[in-house]
Backbone bond lengths (Angstrom), bond angles and torsions (degrees), N, CA, C in turn:
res aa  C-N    CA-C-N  psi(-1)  N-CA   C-N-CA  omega(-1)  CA-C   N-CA-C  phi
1 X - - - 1.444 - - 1.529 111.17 -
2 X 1.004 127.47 -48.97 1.290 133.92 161.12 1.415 134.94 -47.59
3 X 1.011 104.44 -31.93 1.935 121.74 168.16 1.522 101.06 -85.62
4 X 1.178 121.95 -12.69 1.630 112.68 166.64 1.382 102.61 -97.14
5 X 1.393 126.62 -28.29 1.527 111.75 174.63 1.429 123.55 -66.36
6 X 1.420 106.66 -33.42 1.212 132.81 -161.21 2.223 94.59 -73.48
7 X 1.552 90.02 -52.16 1.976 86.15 171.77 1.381 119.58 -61.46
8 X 1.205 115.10 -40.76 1.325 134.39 -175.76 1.682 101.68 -43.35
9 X 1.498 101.78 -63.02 1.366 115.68 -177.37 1.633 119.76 -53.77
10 X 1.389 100.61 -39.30 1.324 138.48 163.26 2.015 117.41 -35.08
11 X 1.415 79.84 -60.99 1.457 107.72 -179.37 1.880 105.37 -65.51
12 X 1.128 106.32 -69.39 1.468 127.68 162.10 1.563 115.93 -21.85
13 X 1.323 129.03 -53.27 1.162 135.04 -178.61 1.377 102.44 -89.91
14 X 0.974 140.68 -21.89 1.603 146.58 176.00 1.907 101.81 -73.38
15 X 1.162 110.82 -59.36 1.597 128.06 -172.63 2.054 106.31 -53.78
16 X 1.887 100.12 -35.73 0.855 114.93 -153.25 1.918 108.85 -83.28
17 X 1.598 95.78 -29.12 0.887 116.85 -164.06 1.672 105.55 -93.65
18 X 1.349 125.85 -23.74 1.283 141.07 176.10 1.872 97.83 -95.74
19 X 0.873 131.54 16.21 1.292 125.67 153.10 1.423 111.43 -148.90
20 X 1.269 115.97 60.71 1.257 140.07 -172.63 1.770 83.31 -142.24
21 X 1.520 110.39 -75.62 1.629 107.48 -173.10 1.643 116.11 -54.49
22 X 1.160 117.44 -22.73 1.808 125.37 -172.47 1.858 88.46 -89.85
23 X 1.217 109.80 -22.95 1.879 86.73 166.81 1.948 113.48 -94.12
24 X 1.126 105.06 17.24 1.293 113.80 -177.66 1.381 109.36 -100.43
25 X 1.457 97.08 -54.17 1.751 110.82 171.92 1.422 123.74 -50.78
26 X 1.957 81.97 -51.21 1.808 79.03 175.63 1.561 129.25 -73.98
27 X 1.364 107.73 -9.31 1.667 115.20 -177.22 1.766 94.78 -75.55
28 X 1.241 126.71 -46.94 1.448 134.31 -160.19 1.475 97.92 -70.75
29 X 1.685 101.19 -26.14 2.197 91.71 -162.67 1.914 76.81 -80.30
30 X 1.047 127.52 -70.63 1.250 118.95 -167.03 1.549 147.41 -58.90
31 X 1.421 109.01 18.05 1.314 142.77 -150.01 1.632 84.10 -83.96
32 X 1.064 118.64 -73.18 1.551 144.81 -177.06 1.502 101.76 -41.01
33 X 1.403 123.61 -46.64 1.681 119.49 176.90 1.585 101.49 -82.26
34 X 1.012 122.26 -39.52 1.450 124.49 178.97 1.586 103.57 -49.26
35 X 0.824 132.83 -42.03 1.400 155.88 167.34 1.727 114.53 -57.20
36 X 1.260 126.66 -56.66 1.228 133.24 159.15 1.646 113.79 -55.77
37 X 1.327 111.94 -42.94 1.208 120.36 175.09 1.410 118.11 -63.15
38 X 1.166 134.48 -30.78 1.197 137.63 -174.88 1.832 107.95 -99.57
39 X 1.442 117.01 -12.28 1.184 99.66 -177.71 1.852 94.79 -100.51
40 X 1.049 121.30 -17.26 1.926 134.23 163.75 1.771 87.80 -50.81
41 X 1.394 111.42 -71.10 2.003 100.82 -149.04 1.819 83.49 -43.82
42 X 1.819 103.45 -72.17 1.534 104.23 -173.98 1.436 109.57 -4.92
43 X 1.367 107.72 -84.63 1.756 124.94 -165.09 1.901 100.97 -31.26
44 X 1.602 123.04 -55.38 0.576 137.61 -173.39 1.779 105.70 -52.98
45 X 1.329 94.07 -62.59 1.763 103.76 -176.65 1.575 115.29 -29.45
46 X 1.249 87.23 -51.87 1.628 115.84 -177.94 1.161 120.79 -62.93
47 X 1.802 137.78 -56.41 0.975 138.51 169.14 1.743 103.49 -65.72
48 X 0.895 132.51 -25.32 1.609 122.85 167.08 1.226 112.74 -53.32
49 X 1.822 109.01 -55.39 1.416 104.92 -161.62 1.459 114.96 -75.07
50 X 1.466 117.17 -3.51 1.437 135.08 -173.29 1.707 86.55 -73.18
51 X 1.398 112.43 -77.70 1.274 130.08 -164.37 1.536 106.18 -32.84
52 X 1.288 112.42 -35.86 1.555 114.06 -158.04 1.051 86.91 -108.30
53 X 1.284 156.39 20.69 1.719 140.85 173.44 2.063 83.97 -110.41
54 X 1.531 112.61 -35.95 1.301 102.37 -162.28 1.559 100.27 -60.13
55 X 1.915 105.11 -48.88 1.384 108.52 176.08 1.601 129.41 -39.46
56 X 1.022 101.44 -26.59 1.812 108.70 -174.07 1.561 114.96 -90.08
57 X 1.561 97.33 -18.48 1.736 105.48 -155.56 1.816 86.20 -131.62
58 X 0.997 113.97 69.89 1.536 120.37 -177.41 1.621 95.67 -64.05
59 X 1.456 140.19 -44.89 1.436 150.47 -136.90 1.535 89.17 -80.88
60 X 1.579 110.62 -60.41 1.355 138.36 178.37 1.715 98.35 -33.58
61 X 1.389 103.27 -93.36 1.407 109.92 175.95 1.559 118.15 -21.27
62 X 1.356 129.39 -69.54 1.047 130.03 179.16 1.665 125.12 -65.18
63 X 1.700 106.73 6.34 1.578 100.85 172.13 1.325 90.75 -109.30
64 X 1.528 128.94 -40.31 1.570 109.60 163.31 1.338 146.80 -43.76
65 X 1.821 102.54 -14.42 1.494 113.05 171.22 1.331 91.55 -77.18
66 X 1.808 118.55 -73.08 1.319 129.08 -138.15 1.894 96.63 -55.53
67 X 1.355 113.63 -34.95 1.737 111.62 175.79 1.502 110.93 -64.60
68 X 1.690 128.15 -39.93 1.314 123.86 157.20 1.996 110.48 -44.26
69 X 1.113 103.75 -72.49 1.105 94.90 -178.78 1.507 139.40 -45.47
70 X 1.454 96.02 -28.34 2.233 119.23 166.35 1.081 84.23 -65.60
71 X 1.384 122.33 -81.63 1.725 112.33 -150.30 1.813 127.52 -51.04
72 X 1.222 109.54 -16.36 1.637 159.25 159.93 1.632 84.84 90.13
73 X 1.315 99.11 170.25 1.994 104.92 -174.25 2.032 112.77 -55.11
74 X 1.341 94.76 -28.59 1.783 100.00 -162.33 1.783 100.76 -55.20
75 X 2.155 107.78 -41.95 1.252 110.66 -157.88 1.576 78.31 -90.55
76 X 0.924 149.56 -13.56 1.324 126.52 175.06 1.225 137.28 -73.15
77 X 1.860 98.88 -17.59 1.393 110.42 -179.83 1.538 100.24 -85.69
78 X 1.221 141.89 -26.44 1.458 146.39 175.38 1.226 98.44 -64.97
79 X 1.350 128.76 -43.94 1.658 124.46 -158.18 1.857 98.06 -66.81
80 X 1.736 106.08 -41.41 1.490 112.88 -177.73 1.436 114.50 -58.14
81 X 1.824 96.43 -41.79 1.679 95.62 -164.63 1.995 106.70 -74.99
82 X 0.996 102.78 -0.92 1.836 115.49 -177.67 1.577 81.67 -75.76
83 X 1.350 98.38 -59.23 1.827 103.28 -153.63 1.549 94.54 -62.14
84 X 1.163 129.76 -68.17 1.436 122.33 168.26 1.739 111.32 -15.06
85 X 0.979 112.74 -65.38 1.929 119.21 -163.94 1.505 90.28 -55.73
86 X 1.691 106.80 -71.99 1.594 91.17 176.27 1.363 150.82 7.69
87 X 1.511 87.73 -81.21 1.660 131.17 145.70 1.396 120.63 31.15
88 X 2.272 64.93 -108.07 1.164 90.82 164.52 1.128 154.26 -91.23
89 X 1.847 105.11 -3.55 1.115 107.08 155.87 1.722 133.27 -69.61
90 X 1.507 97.79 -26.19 1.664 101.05 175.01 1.971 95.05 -57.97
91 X 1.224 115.45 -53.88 1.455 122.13 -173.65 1.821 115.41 -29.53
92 X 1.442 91.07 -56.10 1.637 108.12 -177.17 1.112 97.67 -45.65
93 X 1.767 99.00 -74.90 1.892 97.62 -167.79 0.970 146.00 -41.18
94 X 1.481 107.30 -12.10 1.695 122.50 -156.16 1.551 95.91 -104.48
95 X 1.417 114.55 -30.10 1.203 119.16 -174.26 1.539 109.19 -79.71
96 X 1.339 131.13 -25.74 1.219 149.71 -172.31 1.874 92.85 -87.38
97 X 1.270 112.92 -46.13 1.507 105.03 159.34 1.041 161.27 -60.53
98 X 1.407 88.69 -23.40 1.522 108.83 161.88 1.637 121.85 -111.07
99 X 1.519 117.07 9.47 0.946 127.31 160.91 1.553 121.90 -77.36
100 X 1.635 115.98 -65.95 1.273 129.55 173.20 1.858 126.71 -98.99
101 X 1.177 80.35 -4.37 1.949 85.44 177.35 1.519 115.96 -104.16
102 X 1.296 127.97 -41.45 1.442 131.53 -159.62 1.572 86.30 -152.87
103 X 1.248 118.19 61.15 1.562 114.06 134.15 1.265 139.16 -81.94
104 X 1.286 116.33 4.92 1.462 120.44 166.27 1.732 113.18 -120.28
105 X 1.466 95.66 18.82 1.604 96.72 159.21 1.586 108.90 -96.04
106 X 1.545 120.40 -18.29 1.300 128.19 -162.25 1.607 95.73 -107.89
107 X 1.211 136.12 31.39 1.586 120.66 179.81 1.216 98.79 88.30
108 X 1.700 93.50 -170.84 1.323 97.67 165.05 1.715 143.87 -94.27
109 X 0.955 135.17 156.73 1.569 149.42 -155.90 1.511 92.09 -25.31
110 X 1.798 124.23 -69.10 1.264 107.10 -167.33 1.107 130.56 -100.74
111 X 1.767 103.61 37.72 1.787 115.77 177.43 1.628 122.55 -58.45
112 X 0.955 139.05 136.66 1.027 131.89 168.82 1.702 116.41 -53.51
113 X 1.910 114.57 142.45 1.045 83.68 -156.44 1.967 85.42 -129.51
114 X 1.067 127.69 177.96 1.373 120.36 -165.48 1.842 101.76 -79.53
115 X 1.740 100.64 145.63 1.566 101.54 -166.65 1.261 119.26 -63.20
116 X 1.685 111.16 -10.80 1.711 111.43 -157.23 2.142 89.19 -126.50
């Protein structure tokens, strides 16, 4: 009876220990959507708080069309695609900054670091 408790226990720490590593795996496979996921709520945050500043500021809204509409859509899409380059160039840099310049303002080397 005892040599079956003793496997049992056996068994137990084996079972325990192999689904200990499959919650490791699975945190690491999902790290990357966790990540998508959090820059989506953001996106979301953002287009809400847009929505509800337009709602409050009706005057606002409607001089931001009527200036879309002055500038006519063609120069407006250039004005975006500038703002785009911007972007991403502010994006690059920052990432290049906090990669090789001020990594020991951010923790350590392989801390997780914010998506945006």
């Amino acid at each position: 009876m005892r040599e079956r408790l003793l496997a049992l226990a056996e068994r137990r720490a084996q079972l325990s220990a192999r689904a200990q590593a499959e919650r490791a795996s699975l945190t690491s496979l999902l790290a990357p959507a966790d990540a998508a996921a959090n820059l989506a709520a953001s996106v979301i945050r953002v287009a809400r708080n847009v929505i509800d500043q337009a709602a409050r500021h009706p005057l606002l809204t409607v001089a931001g069309v009527a200036l879309l509409a002055a500038l006519r859509p063609r120069r407006a899409l250039v004005w975006l695609g500038k703002g785009w380059s911007l972007w991403r160039l502010y994006r690059g840099a920052r990432g290049l900054w906090l990669r090789f310049v001020a990594p020991s303002a951010n923790g350590p080397a392989g801390a997780p670091r914010q998506p945006w």
